[in-house]
VMD Tcl script that draws the C-alpha trace (Angstrom):
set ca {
  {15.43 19.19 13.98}
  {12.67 19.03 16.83}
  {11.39 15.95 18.53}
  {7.89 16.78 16.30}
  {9.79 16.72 12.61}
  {10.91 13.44 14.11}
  {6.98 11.77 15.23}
  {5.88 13.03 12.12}
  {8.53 11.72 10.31}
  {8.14 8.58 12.06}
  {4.24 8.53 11.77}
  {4.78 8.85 8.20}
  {7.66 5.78 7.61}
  {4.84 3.70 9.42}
  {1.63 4.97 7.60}
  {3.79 3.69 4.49}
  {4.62 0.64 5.65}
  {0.79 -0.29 6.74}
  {0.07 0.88 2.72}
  {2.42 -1.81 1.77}
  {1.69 -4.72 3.50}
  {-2.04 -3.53 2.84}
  {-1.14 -3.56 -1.25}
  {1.08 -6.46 -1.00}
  {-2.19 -8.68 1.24}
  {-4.48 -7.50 -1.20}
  {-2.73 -8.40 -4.48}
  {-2.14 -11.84 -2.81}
  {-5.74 -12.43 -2.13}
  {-6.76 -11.57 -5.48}
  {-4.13 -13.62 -6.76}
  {-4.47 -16.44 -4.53}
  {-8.25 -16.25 -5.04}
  {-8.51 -15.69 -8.94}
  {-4.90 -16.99 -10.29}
  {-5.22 -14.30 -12.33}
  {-2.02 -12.40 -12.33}
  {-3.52 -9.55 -14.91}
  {-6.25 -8.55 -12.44}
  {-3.91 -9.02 -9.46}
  {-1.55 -6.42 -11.05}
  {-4.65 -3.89 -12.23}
  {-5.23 -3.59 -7.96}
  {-2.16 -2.25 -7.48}
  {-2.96 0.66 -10.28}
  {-6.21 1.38 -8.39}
  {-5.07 1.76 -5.07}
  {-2.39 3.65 -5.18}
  {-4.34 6.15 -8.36}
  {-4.44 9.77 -6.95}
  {-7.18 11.15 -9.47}
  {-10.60 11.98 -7.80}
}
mol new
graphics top color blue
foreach p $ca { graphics top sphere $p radius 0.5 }
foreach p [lrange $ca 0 end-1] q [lrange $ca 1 end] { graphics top cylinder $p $q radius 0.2 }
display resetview
């Protein structure tokens, strides 16, 4: 393995990471800000959707 596979692997673990805590501060806002826990769980379905 070359020191590249190992930044892009690494760029990759972090990108993922920042889309977590990014899913997990939205759902909290919406949660914290609606106390709806229907809506807060439909964000998750449209963030992460993959159709165009």
């Amino acid at each position: 393995m070359t020191q590249r596979f190992y930044l892009l692997a690494a760029s990759q673990v972090t990108a993922n990471v920042g889309f977590v805590l990014y899913t997990m501060a939205v759902t909290s806002y919406i949660k914290e800000n609606t106390g709806s826990t229907a809506l807060a769980s439909m964000i998750n379905d449209e963030l992460t959707c993959t159709d165009p």
